[in-house]
ChimeraX commands (.cxc) that place a marker at each C-alpha (Angstrom):
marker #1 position -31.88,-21.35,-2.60 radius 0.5
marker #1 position -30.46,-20.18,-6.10 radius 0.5
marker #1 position -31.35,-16.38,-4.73 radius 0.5
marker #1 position -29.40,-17.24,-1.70 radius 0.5
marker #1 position -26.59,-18.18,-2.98 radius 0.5
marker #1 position -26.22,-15.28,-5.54 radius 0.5
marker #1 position -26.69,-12.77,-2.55 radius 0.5
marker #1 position -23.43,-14.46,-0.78 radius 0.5
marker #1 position -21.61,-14.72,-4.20 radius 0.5
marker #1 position -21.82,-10.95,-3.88 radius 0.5
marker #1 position -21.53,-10.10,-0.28 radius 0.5
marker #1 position -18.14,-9.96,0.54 radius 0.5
marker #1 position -16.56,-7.38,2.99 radius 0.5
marker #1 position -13.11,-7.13,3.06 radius 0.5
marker #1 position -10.91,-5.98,5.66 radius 0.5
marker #1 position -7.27,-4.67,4.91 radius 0.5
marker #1 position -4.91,-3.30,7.64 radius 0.5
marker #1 position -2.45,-0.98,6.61 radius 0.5
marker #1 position 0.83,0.23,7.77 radius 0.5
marker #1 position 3.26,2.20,5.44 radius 0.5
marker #1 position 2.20,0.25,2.19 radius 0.5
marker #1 position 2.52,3.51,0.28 radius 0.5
marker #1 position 3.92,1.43,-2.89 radius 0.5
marker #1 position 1.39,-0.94,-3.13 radius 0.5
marker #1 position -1.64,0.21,-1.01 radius 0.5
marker #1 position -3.15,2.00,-4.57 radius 0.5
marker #1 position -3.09,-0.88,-6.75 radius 0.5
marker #1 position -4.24,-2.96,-4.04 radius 0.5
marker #1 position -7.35,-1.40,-3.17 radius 0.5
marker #1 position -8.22,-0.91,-7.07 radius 0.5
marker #1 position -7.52,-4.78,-7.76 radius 0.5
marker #1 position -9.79,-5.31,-4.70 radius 0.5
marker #1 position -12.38,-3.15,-5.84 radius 0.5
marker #1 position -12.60,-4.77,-9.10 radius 0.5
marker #1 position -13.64,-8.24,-7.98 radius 0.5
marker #1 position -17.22,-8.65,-8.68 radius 0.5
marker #1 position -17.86,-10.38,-5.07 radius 0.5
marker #1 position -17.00,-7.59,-3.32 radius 0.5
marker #1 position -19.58,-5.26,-1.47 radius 0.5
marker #1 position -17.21,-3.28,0.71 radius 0.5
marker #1 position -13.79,-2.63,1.71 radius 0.5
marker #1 position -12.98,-1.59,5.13 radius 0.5
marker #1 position -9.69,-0.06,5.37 radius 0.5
marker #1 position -7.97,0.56,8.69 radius 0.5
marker #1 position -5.00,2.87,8.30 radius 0.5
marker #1 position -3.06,1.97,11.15 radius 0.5
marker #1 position -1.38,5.39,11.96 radius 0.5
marker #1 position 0.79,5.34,8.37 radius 0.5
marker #1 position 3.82,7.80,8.57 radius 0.5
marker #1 position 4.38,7.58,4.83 radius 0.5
marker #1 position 1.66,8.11,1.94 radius 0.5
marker #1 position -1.03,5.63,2.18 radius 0.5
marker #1 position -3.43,7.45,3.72 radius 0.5
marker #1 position -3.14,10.26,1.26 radius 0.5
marker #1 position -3.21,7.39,-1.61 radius 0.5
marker #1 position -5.73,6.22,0.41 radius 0.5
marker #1 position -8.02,9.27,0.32 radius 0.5
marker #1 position -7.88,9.87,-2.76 radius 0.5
marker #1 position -9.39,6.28,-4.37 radius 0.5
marker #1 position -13.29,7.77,-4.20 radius 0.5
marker #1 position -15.48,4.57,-4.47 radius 0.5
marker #1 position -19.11,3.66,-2.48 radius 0.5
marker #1 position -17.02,0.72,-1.50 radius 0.5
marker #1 position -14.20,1.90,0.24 radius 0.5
marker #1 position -15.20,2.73,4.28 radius 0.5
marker #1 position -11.41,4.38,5.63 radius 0.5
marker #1 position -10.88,4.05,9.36 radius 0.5
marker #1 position -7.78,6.08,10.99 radius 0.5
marker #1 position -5.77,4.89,13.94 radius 0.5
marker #1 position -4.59,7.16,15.96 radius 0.5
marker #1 position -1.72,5.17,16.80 radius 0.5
marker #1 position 0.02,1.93,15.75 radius 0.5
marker #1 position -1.75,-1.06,16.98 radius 0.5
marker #1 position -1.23,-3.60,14.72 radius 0.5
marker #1 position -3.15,-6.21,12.75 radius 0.5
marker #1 position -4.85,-7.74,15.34 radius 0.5
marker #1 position -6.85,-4.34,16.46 radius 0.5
marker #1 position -7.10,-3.44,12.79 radius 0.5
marker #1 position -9.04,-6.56,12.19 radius 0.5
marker #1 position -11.02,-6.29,15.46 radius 0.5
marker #1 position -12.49,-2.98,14.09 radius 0.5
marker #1 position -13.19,-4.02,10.73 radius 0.5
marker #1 position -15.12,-7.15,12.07 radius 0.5
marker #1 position -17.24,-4.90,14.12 radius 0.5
marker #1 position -18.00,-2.67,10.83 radius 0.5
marker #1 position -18.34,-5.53,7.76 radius 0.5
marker #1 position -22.08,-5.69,6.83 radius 0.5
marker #1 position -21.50,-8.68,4.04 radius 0.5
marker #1 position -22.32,-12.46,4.55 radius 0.5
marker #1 position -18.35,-13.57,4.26 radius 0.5
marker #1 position -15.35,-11.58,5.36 radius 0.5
marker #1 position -12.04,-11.88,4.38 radius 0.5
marker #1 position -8.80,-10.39,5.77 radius 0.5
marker #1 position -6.19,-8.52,2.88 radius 0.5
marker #1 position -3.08,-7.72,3.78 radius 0.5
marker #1 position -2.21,-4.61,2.44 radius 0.5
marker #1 position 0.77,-5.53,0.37 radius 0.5
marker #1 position 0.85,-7.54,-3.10 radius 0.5
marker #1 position 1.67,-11.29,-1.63 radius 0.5
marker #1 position -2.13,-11.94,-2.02 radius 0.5
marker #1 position -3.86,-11.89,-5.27 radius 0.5
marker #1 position -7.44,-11.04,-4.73 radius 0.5
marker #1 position -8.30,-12.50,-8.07 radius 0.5
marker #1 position -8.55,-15.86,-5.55 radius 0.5
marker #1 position -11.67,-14.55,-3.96 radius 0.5
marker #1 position -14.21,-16.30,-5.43 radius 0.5
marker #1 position -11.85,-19.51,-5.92 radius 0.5
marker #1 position -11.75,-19.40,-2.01 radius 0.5
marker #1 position -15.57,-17.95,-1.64 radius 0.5
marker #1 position -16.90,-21.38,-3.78 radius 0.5
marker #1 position -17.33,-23.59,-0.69 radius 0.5
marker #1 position -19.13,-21.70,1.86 radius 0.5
marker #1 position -21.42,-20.38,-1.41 radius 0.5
marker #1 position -21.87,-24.25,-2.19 radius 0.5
marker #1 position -22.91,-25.26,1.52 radius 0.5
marker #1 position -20.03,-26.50,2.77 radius 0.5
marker #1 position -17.57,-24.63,4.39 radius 0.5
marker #1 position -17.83,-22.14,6.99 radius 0.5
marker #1 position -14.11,-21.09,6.82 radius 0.5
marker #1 position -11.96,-21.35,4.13 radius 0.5
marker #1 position -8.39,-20.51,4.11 radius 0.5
marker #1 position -5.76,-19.98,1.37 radius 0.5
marker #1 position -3.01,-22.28,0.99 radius 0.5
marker #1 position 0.57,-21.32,0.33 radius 0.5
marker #1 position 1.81,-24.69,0.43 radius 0.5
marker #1 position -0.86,-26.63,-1.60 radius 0.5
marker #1 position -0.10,-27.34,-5.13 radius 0.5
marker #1 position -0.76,-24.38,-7.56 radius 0.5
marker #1 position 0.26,-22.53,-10.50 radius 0.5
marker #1 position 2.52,-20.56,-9.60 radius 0.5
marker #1 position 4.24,-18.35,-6.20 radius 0.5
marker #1 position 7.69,-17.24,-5.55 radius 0.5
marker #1 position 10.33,-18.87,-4.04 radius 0.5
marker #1 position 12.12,-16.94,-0.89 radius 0.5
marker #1 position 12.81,-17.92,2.85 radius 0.5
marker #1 position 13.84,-21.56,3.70 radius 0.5
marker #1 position 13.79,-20.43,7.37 radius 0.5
marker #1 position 9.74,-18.61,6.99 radius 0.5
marker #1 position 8.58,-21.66,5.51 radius 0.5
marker #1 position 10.26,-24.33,8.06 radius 0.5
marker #1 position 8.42,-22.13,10.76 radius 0.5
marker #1 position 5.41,-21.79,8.89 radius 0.5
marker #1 position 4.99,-25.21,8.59 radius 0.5
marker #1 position 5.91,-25.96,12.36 radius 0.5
marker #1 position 3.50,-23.38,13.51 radius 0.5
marker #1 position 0.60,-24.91,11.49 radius 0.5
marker #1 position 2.06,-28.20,13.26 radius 0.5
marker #1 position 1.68,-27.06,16.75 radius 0.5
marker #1 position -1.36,-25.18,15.88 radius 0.5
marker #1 position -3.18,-28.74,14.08 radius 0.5
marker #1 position -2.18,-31.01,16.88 radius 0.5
marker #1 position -4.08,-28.48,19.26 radius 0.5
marker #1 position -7.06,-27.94,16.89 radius 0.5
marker #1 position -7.36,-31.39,15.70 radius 0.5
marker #1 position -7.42,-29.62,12.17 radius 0.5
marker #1 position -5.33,-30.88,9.32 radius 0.5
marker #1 position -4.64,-27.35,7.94 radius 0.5
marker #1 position -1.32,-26.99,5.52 radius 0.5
marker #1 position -0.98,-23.37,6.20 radius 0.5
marker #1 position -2.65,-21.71,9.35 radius 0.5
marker #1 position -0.38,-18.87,9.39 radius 0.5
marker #1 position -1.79,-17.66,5.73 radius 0.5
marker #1 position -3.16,-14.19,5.30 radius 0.5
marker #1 position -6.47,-15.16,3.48 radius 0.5
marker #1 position -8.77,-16.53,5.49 radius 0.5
marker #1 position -12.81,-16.42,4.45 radius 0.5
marker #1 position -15.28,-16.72,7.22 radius 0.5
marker #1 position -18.96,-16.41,7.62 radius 0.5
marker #1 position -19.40,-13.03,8.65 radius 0.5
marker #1 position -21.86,-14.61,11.22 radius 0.5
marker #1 position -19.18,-17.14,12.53 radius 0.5
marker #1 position -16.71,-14.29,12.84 radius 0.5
marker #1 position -18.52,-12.04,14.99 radius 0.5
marker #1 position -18.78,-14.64,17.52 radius 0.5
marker #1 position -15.36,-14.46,18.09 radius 0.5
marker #1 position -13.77,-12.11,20.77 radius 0.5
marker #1 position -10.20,-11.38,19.46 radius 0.5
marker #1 position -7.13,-10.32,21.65 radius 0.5
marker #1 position -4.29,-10.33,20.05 radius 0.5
marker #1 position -3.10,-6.81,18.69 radius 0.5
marker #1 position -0.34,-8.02,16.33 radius 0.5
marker #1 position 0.53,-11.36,13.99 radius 0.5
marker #1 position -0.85,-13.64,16.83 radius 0.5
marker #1 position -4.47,-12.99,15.20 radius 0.5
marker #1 position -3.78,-15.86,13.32 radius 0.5
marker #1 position -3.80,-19.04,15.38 radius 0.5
marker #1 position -5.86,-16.86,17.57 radius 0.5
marker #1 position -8.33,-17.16,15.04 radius 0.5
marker #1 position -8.15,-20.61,13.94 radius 0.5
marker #1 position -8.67,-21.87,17.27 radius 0.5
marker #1 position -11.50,-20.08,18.30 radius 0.5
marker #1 position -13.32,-20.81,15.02 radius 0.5
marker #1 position -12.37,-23.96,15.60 radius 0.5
marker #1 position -13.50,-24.01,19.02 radius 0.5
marker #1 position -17.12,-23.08,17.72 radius 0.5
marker #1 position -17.28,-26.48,15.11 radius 0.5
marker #1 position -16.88,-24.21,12.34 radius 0.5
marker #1 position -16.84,-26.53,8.78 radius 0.5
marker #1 position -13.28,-25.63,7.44 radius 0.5
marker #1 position -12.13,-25.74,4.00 radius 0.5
marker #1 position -8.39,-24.94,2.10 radius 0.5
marker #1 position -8.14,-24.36,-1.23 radius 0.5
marker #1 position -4.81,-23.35,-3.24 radius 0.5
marker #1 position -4.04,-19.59,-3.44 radius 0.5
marker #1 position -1.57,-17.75,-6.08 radius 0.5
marker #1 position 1.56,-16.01,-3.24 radius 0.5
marker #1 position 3.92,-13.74,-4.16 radius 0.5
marker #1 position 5.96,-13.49,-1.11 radius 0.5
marker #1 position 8.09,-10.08,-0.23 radius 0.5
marker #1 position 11.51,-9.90,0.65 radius 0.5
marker #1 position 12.19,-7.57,4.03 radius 0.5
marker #1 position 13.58,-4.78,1.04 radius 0.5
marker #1 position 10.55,-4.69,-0.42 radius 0.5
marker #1 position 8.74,-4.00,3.16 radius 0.5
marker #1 position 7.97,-7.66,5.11 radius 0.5
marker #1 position 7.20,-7.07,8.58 radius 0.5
marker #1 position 6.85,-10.18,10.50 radius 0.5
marker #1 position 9.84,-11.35,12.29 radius 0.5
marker #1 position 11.00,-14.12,14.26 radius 0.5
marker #1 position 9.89,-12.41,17.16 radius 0.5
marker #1 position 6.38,-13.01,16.21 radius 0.5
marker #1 position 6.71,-16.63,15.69 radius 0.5
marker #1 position 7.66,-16.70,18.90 radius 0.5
marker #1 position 5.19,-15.00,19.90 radius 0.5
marker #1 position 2.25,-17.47,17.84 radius 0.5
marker #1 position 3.67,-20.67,19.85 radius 0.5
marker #1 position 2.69,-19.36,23.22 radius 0.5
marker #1 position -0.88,-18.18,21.63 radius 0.5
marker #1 position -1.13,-21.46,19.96 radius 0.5
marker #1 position -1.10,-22.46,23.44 radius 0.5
marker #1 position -3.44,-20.25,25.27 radius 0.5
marker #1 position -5.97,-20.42,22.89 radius 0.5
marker #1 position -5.90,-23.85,23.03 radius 0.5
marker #1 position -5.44,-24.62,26.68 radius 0.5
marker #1 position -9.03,-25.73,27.19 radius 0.5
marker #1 position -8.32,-28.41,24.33 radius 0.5
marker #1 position -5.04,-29.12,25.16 radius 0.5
marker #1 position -6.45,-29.95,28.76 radius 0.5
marker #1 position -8.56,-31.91,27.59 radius 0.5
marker #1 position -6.35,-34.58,26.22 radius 0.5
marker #1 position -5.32,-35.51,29.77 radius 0.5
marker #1 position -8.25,-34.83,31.59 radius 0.5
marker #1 position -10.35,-37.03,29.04 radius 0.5
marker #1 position -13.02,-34.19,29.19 radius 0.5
marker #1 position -14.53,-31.49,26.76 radius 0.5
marker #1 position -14.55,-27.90,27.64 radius 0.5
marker #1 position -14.51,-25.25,24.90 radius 0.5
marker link #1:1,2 radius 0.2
marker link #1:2,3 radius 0.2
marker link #1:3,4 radius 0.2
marker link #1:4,5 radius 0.2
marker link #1:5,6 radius 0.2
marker link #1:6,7 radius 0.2
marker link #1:7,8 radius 0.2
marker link #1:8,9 radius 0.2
marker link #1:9,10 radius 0.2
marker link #1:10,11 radius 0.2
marker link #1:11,12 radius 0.2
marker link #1:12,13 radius 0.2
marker link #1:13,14 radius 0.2
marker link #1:14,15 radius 0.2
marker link #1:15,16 radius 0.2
marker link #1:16,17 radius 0.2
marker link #1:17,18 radius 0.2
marker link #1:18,19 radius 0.2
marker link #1:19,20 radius 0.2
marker link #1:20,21 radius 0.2
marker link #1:21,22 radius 0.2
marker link #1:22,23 radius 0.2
marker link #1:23,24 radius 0.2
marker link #1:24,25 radius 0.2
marker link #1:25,26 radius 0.2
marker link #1:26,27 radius 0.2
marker link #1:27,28 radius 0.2
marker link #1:28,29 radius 0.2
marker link #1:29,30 radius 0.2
marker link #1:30,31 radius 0.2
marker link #1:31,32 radius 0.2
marker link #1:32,33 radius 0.2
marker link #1:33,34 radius 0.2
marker link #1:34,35 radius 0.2
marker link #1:35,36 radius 0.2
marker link #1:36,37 radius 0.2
marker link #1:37,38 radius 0.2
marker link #1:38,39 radius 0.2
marker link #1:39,40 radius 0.2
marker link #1:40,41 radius 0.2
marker link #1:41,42 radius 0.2
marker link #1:42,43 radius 0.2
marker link #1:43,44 radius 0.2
marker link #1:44,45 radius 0.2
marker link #1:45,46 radius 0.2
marker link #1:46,47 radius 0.2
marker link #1:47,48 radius 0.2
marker link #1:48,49 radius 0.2
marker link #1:49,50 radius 0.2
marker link #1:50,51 radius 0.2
marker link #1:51,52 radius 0.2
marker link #1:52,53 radius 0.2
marker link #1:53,54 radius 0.2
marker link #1:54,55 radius 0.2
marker link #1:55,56 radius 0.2
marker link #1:56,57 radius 0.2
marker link #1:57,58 radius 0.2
marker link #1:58,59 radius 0.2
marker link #1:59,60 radius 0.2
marker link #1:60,61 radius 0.2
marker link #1:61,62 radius 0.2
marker link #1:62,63 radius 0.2
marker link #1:63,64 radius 0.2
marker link #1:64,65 radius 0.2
marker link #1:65,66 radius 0.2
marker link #1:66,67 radius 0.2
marker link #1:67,68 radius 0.2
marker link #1:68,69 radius 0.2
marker link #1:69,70 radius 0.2
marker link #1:70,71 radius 0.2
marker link #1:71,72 radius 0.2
marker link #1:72,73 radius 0.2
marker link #1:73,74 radius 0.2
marker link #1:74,75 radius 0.2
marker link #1:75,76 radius 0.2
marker link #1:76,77 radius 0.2
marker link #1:77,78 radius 0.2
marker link #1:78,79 radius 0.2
marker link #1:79,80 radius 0.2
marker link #1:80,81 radius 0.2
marker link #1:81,82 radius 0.2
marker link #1:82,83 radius 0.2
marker link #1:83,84 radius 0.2
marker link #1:84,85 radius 0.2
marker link #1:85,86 radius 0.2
marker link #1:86,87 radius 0.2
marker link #1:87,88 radius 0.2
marker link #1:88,89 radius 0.2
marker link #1:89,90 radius 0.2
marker link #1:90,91 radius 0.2
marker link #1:91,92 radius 0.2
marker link #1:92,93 radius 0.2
marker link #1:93,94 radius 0.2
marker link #1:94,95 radius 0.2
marker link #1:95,96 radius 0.2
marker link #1:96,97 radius 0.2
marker link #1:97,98 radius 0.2
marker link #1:98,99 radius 0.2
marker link #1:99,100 radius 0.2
marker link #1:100,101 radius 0.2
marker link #1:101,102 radius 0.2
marker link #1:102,103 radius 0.2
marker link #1:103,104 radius 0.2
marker link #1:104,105 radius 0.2
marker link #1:105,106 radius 0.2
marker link #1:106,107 radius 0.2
marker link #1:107,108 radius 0.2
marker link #1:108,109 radius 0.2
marker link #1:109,110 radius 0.2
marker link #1:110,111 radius 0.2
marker link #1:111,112 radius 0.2
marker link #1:112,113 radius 0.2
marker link #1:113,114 radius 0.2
marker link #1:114,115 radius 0.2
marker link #1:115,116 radius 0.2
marker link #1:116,117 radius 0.2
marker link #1:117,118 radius 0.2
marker link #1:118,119 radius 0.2
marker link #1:119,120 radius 0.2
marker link #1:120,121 radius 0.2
marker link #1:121,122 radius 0.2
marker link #1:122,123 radius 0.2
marker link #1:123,124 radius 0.2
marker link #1:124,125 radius 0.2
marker link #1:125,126 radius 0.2
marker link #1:126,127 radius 0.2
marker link #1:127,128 radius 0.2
marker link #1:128,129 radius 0.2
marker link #1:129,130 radius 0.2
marker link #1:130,131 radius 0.2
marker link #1:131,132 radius 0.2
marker link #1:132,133 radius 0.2
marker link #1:133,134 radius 0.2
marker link #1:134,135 radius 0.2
marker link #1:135,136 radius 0.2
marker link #1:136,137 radius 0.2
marker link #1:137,138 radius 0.2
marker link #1:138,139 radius 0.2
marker link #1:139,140 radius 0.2
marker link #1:140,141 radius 0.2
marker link #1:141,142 radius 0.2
marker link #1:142,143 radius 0.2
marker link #1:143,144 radius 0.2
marker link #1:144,145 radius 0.2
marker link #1:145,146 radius 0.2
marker link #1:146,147 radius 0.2
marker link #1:147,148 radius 0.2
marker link #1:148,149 radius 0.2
marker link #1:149,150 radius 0.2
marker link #1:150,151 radius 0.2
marker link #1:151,152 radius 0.2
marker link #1:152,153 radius 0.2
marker link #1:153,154 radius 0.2
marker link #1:154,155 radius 0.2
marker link #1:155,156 radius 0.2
marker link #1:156,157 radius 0.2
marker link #1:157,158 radius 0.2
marker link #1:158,159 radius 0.2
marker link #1:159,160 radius 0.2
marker link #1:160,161 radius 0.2
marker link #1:161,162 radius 0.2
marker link #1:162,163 radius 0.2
marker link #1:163,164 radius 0.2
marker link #1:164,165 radius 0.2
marker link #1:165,166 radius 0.2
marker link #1:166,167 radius 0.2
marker link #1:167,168 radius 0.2
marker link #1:168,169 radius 0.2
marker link #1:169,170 radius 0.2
marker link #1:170,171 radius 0.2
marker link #1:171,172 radius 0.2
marker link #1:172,173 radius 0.2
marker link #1:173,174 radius 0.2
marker link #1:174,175 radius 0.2
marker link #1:175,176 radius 0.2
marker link #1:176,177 radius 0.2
marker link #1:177,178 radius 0.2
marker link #1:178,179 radius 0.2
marker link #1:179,180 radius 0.2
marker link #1:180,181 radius 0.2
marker link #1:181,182 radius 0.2
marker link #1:182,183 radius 0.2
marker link #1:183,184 radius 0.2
marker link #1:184,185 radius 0.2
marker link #1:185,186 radius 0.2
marker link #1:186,187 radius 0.2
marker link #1:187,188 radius 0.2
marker link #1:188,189 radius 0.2
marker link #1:189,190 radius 0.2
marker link #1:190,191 radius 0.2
marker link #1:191,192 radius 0.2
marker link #1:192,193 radius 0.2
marker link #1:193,194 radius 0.2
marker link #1:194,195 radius 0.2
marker link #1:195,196 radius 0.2
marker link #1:196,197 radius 0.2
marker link #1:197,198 radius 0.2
marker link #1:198,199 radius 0.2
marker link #1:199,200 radius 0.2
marker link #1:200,201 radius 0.2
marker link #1:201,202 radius 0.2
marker link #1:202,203 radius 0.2
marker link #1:203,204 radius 0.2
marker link #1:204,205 radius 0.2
marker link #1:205,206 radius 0.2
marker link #1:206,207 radius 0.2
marker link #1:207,208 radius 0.2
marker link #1:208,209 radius 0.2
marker link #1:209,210 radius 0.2
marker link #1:210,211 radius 0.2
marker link #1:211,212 radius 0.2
marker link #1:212,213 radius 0.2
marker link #1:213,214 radius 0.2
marker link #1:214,215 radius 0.2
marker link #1:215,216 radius 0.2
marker link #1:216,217 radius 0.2
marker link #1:217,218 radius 0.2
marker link #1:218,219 radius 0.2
marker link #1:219,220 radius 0.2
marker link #1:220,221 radius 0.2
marker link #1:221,222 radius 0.2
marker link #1:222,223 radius 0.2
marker link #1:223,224 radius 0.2
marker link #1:224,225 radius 0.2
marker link #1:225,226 radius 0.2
marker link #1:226,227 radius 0.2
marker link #1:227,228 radius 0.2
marker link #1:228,229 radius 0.2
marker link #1:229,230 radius 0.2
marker link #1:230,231 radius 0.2
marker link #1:231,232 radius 0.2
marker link #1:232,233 radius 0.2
marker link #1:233,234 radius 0.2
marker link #1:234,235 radius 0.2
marker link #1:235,236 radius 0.2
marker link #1:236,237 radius 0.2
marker link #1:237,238 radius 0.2
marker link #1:238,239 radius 0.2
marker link #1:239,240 radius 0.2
marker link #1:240,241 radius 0.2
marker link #1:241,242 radius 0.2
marker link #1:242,243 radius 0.2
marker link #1:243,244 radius 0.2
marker link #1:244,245 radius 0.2
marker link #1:245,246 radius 0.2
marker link #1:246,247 radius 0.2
view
């Protein structure tokens, strides 16, 4: 059992989508590197029209697998194609950017190594030390999102919409994911949910980035997470009224 738990406490692959990250994508990869959980990083460049991929290219490490889009798909294809190549017992999804601190890996690894989680996802909105203060308007939607998306689930999640999300590897692979862009993310918790998966939250460090400093997600695709909160929930959602389970 002790054996088994070491070999997940060092079995992590993680899988970081970029797009024209050329100021952070460096430092990002290194601090990723450096975390003693980690057995590989899958990088999908997702057709970059700055420098990453040369910044990219040039990091030599046994860790680092690079995958090159031929054109922009978005994060929800990125991570499709790094779930199909991760080889480690948990995965975790990194944006690209400096929000996230990887430093909160094994904080957010500790209960699926302990038995019991299956999922565990970062909080942005649980109490800790420290993360910066920026939109009124992101958070109002963040939190209605998770809303929508918990009512649906039956989860009591604080923060569905968050970046870091640790899974099983073998949960993960189990699930067939459509969406192409930002809608990966209640895409995800529902089908997880959908398959009984044990989930866990646990407080994460979040430096949030202002759109000057290169955020991409828009209103657009909160618009866009209500109707997949919705049809990846239908069967659920049915079931309320019909009184009967199909997932």
């Amino acid at each position: 059992m002790v054996s088994k738990q070491s070999d997940t406490a060092r079995s992590l692959s993680v899988i970081v989508p970029c797009y024209n990250e050329e100021r952070t994508i460096g430092f990002l990869l290194n601090s990723v590197m450096s975390q003693k959980i980690v057995k590989e990083v899958i990088v999908i460049d997702d057709h970059s029209t700055d420098s990453s991929l040369r910044i990219i290219e040039s990091i030599k490490s046994n860790k680092l697998k690079l995958i090159k889009n031929q054109n922009n798909m978005g994060k929800g294809f990125a991570v499709r194609k790094g779930i199909s190549l991760a080889t480690g017992s948990l995965v975790i999804i990194q944006d690209a950017d400096l929000e996230y601190n990887p430093a909160d890996y094994q904080k957010l690894a500790r209960p699926i190594i302990s038995g019991v989680a299956d999922v565990v996802y970062g909080s942005r909105f649980l109490a800790s030390d420290e993360k910066a203060v920026l939109y009124f308007w992101h958070k109002l939607g963040n939190v209605f999102l998770t809303f929508l998306s918990n009512m649906a689930t039956n989860l009591s999640l604080t923060d569905m919409e968050t970046c870091y999300k640790m899974v099983r590897t073998s949960f993960l692979k189990k699930v067939e994911i459509q969406e192409n862009r930002f809608g990966i993310e209640p895409e995800l918790t529902a089908k997880l949910a959908a398959l009984n998966a044990r989930f866990y939250e646990v407080s994460i460090s979040y430096r949030g980035r202002t759109y000057l400093e290169g955020k991409k997600i828009t209103w657009q695709d909160g618009i866009s997470a209500i109707f997949c909160i919705l049809k990846y929930n239908r069967r659920k959602v049915k079931k309320y009224y019909r009184g009967k389970v199909h997932l």
